[in-house]
VEXDREN-636604 format. One record per residue (C-alpha): residue in three letters; residue number from 1; y, z, x. Coordinates in steps of 0.001 Angstrom, whole numbers, plus 500000, padded with zeros to 6 digits. Each point is the difference from the previous one (the first is absolute). Last residue first. Layout:
// residues N
PT  code  pos       Y       Z       X
PT   ALA  NUM       Y       Z       X
...
This chain:
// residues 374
PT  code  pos       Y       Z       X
PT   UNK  374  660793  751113  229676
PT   UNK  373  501787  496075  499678
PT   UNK  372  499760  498490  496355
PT   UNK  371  496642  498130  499570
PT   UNK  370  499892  495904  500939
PT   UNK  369  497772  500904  502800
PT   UNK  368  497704  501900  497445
PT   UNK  367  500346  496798  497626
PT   UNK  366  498931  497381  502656
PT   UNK  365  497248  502226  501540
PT   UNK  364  498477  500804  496740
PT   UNK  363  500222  496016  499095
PT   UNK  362  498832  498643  503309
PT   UNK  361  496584  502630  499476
PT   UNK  360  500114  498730  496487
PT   UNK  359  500274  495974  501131
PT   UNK  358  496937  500862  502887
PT   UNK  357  497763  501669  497245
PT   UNK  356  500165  497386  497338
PT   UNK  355  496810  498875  498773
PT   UNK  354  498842  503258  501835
PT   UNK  353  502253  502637  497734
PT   UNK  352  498810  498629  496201
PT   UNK  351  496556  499465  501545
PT   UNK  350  498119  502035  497556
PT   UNK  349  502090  499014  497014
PT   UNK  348  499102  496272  500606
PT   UNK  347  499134  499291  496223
PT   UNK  346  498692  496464  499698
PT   UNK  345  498929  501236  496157
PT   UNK  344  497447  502210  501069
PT   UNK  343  500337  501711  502849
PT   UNK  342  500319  498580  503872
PT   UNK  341  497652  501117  502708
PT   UNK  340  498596  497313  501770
PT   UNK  339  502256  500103  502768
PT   UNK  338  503568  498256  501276
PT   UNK  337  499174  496079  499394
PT   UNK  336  502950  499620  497483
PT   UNK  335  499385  499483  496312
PT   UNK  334  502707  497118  499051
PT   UNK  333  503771  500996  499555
PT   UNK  332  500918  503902  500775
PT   UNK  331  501387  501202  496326
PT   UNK  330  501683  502942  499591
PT   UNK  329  500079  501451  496751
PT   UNK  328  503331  500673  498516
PT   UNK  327  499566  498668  496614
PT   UNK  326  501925  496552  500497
PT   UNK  325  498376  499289  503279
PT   UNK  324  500547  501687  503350
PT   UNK  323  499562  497519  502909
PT   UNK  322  497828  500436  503183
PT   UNK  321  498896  497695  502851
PT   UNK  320  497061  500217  502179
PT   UNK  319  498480  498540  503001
PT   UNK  318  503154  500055  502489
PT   UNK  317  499473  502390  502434
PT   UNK  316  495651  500692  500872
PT   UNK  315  500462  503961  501238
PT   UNK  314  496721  501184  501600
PT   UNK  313  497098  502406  498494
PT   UNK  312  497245  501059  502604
PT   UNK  311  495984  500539  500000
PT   UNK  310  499871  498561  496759
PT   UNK  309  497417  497096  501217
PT   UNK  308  501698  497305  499012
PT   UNK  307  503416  500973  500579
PT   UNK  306  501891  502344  497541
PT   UNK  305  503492  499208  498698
PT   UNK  304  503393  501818  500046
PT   UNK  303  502342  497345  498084
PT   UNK  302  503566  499238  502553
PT   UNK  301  503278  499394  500063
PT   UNK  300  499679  498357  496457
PT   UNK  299  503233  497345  499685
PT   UNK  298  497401  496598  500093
PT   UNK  297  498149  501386  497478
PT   UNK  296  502926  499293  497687
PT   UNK  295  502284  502202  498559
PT   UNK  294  501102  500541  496529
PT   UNK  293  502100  502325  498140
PT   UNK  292  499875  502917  497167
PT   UNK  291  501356  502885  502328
PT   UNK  290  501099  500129  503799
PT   UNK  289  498428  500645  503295
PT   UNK  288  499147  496306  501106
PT   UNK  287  496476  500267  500528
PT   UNK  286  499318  503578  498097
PT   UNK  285  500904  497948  496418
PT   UNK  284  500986  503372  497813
PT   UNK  283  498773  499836  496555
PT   UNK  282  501018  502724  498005
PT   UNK  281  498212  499575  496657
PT   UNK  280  501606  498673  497320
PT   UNK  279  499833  502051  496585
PT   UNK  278  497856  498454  497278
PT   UNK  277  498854  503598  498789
PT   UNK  276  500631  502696  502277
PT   UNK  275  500819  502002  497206
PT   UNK  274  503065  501900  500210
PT   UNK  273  499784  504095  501201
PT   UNK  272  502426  499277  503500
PT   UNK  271  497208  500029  502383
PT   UNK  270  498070  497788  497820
PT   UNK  269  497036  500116  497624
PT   UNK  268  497033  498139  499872
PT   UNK  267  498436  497367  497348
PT   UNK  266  501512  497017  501763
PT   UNK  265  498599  500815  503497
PT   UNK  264  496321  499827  498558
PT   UNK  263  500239  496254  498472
PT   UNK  262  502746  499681  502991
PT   UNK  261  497069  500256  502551
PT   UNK  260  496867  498355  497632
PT   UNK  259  502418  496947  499602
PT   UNK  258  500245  499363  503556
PT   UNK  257  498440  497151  500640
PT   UNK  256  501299  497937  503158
PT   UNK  255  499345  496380  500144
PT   UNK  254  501111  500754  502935
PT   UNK  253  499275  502511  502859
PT   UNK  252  501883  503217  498992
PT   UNK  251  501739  503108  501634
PT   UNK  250  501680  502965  498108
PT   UNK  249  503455  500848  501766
PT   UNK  248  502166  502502  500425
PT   UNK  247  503264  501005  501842
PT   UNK  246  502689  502729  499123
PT   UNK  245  503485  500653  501611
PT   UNK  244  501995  502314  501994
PT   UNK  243  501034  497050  502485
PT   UNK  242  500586  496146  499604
PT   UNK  241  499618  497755  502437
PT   UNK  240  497836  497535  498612
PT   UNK  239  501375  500208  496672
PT   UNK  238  499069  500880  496115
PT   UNK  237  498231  503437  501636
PT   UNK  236  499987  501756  496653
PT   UNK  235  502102  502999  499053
PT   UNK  234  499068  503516  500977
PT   UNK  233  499963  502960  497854
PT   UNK  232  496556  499151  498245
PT   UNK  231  501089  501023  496590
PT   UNK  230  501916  496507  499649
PT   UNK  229  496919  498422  501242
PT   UNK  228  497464  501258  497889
PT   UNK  227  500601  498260  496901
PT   UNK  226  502066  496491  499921
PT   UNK  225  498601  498820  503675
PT   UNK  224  496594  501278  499411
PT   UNK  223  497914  500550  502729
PT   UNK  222  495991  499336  500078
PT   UNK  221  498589  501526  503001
PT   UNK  220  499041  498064  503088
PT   UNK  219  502800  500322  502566
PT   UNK  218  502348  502920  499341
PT   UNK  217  502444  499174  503386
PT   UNK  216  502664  502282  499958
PT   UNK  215  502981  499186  502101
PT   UNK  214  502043  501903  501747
PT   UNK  213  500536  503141  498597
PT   UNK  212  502026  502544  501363
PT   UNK  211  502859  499737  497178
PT   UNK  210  497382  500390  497552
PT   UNK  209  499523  503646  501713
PT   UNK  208  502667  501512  498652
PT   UNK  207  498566  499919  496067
PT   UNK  206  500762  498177  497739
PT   UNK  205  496481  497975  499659
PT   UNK  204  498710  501351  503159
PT   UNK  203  496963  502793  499543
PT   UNK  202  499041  499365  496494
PT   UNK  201  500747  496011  499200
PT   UNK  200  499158  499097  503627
PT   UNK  199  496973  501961  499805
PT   UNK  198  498490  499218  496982
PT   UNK  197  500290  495994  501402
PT   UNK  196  498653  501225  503384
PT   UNK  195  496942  501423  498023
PT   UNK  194  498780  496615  498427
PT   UNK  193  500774  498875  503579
PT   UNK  192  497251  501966  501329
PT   UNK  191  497716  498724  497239
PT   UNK  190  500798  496531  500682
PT   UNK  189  501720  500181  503415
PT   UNK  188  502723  501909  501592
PT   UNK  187  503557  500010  501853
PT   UNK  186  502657  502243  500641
PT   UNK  185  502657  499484  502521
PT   UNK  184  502265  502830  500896
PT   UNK  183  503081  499936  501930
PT   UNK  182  500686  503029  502530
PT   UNK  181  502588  502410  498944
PT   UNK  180  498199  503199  499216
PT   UNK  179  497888  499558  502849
PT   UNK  178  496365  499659  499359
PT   UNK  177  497649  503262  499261
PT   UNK  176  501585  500319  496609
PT   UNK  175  499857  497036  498601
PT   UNK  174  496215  499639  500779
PT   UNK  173  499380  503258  498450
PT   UNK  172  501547  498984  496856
PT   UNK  171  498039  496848  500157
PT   UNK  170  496840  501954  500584
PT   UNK  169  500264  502343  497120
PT   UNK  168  501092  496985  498261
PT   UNK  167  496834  497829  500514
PT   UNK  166  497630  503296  499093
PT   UNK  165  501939  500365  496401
PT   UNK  164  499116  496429  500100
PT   UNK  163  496582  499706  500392
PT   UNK  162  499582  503193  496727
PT   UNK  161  502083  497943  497727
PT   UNK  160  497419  496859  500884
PT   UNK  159  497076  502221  499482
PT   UNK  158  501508  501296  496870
PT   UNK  157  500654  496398  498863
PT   UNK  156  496626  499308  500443
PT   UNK  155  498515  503213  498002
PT   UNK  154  501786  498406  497027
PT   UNK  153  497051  498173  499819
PT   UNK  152  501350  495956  498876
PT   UNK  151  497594  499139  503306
PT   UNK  150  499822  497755  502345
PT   UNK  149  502978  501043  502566
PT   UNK  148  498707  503556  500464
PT   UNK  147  496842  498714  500989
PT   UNK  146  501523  498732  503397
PT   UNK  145  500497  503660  500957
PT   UNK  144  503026  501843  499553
PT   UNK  143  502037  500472  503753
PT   UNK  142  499437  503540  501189
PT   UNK  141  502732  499545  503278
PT   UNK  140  499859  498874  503346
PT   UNK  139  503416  499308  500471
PT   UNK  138  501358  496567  502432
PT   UNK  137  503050  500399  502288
PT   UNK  136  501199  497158  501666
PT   UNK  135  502404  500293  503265
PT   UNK  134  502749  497369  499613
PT   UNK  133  500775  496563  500113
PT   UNK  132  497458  497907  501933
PT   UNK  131  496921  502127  497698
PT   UNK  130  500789  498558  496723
PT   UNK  129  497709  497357  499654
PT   UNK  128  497483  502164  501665
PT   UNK  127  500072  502130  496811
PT   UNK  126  497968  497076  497975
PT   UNK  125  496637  498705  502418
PT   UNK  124  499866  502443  501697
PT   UNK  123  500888  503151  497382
PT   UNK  122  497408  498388  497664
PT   UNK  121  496734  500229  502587
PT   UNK  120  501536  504162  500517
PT   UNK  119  499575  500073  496093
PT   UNK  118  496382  498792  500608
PT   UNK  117  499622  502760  502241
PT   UNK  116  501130  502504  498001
PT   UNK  115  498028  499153  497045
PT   UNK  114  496515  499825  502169
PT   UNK  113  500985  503133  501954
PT   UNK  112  500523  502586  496348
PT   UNK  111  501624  503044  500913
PT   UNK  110  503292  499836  498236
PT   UNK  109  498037  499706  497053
PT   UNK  108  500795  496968  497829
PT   UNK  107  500680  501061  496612
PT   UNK  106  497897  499136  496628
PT   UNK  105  497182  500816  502085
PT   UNK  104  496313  499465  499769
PT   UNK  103  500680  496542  498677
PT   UNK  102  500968  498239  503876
PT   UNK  101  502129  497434  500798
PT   UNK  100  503009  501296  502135
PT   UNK   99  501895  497756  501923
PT   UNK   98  503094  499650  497589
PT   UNK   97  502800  498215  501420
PT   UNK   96  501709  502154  503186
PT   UNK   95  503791  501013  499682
PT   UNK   94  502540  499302  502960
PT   UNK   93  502938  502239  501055
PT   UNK   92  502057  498070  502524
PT   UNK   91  502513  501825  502168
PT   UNK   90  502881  497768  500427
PT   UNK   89  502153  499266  503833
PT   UNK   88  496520  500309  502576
PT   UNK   87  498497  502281  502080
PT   UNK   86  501602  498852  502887
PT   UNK   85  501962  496636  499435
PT   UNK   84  498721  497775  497077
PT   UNK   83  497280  497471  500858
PT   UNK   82  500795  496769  501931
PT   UNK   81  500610  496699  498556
PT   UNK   80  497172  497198  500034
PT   UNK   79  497522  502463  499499
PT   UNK   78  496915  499394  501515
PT   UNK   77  496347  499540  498377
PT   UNK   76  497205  499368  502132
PT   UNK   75  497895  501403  497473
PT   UNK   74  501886  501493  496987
PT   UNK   73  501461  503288  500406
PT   UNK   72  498960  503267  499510
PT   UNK   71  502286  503201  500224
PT   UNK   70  499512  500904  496926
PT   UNK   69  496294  500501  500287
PT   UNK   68  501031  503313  502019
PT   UNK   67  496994  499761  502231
PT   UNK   66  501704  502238  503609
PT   UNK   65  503260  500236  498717
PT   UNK   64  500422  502265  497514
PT   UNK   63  503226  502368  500386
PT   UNK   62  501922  497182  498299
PT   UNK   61  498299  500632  496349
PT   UNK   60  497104  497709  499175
PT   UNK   59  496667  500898  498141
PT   UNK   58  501573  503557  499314
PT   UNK   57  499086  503277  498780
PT   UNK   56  498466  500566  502920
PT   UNK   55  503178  500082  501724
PT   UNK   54  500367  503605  498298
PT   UNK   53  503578  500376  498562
PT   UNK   52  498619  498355  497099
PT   UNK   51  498771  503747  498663
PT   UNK   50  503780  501213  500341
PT   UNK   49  498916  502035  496638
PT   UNK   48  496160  499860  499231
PT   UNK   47  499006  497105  497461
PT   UNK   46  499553  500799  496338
PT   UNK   45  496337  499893  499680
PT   UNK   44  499454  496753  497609
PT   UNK   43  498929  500381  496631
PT   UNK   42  496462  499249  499405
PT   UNK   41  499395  497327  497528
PT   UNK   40  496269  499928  498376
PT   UNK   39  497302  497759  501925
PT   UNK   38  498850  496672  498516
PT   UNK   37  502359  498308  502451
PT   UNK   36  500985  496319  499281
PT   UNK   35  498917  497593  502734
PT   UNK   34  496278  498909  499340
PT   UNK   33  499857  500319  496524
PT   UNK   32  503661  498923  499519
PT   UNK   31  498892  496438  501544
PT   UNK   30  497382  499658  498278
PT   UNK   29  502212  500970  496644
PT   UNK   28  502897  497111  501091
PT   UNK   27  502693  500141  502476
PT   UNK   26  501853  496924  500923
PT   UNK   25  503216  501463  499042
PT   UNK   24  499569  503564  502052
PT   UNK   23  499753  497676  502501
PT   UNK   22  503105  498844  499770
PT   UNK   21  502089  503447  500204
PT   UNK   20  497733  501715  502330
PT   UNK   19  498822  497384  501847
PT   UNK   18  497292  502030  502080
PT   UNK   17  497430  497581  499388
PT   UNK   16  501468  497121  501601
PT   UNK   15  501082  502583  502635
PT   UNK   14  496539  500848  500455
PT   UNK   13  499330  496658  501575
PT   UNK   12  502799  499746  501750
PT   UNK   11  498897  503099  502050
PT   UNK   10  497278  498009  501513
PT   UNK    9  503036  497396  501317
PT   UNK    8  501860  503880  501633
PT   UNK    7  496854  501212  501010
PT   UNK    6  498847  496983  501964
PT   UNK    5  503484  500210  501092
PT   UNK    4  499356  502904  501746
PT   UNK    3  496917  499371  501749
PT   UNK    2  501703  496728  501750
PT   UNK    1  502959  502734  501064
């Protein structure tokens, strides 16, 4: 356990790097140099039919037991309420940030240890949230490497459109290994959630499955209330309670700058073909489970922290608060003592799931109990 949360606090590290979205705002020609791939775009090999029917196509699926990083939890950490019967009432499908940071490759190969087993330090320290109400499922897929964000090369976006033709053969797989009626819960971060919001406008928007959906939890990726939700096919989570609904957040230690983020946001495109431009973002507060509030520190279930010597994280309740401002950035008060790895700007992106780990794992449960009866 010690050994694996060294990995999980060394895997911070590369998660400041592997901000897809907001680092791709701090990046400047050193930075492309040593990120950016100076090799020519090979399309992907379309993957083989049924090909995530092989567990090793998985980080976590519930046939893994045995070092399934899903399955961690926090050290001396029990839950105050017990787990879901069995196997659980949702089946969550979770998407991995980007853990790839090489320039030989505008693709991750499936092959590559180092990127899998920093994706493996994400699932710990992110999926666990969501391992009390269901069994978690986690692809291994081609994600685009961290050059892909810092770069106006068009061979980025193909990198991007190549992760995510990977992230639906798995979804589709997923949904069709679980029971036709189970609940699904579908949750990501960064560049994982970059896919999720694809996904929820091309595999549920109208379709039967929104009806399945618990929540969706699309936790540090810009989302614009105005322009991608109404093709997402799921309204947001405006209440605790609330079911077949969409979460996200983008965490910041005040003064927070983040005029580089909607510098970038405001030039894109949504979901529904309207600029992006001065659109709120969807800012979901994760302590009280609800949109554009406050709540003070004193509300937080519980921040995963390292001790001294990173050989364990624990929970420490009450140390941060959160309120959305006007934009729909969420803003966390003074800089906690979490880690050393905050961007520029008091930007908390890497620790968007441990400032508030405990409330999200409350939340899932809250909103899966809440779900209409199998």
């Amino acid at each position: 356990m010690a050994r694996k949360f060294l990995y999980f606090v060394a895997g911070m590290v590369i998660l400041v790097l592997a901000g897809a979205f907001v680092f791709r705002l701090y990046g400047d020609e050193l930075m492309e140099v040593a990120f950016v791939p100076d090799t020519e775009f090979t399309a992907q090999e379309v993957l083989e039919n049924n090909v995530y029917a092989d567990t090793a196509m998985w980080l976590a699926r519930p046939e893994l037991v045995e070092g399934n990083p899903a399955l961690w939890l926090p050290q001396d950490y029990e839950d105050s309420e017990p787990a879901f019967p069995e196997t659980g009432k949702a089946a969550v499908f979770f998407v991995h940030p980007t853990s790839f940071l090489e320039k030989d490759h505008w693709n991750a190969p499936l092959d590559d240890g180092e990127s899998q087993d920093r994706a493996r330090i994400f699932l710990r320290g992110q999926a666990s949230a969501f391992n009390a109400i269901g069994q978690v499922w986690a692809p291994r897929y081609r994600q685009a490497t961290l050059g892909a964000f810092l770069t106006e090369k068009p061979e980025g976006q193909r990198a991007l459109d190549a992760a995510y033709r990977d992230v639906l053969a798995a979804f589709d797989h997923f949904v069709s290994e679980i029971p036709g009626d189970q609940p699904i819960l579908l949750a990501g971060h960064s560049q994982g959630s970059l896919h999720l919001t694809n996904l929820l406008k091309d595999r549920v928007a109208g379709t039967p499955l929104a009806n399945r959906i618990v929540a969706a939890y699309v936790v540090g990726w810009p989302v614009s209330v105005d322009t991608d939700i109404p093709e997402m096919g799921l309204d947001i989570c405006e209440k605790p309670d609330q079911t077949r609904c969409i979460m996200a957040w983008q965490s910041f230690a005040e003064p927070a700058d983040y005029d580089r983020i909607t510098k970038v946001y405001d030039m894109t495109i949504g979901f529904n073909g309207q600029p992006r431009k001065n659109t709120k973002l969807l800012c979901s507060n994760p302590i009280n489970g609800d949109i554009n509030s406050s709540a003070s520190a004193s509300a937080n279930l519980g921040t995963l922290v390292p001790n001294d010597d990173l050989s364990e994280a624990k929970l420490t309740a009450g140390s941060v608060p959160a309120r959305c401002d006007d934009r729909g950035f969420l803003l966390i008060g003074d800089p906690p003592e979490i880690g050393p790895y905050a961007l520029p700007g008091n930007n908390y992106h890497v620790y968007d799931y441990s400032l508030f780990w405990a409330n999200v794992r409350a939340d899932a449960r809250r909103r899966t109990a809440a779900f209409p009866a199998r």
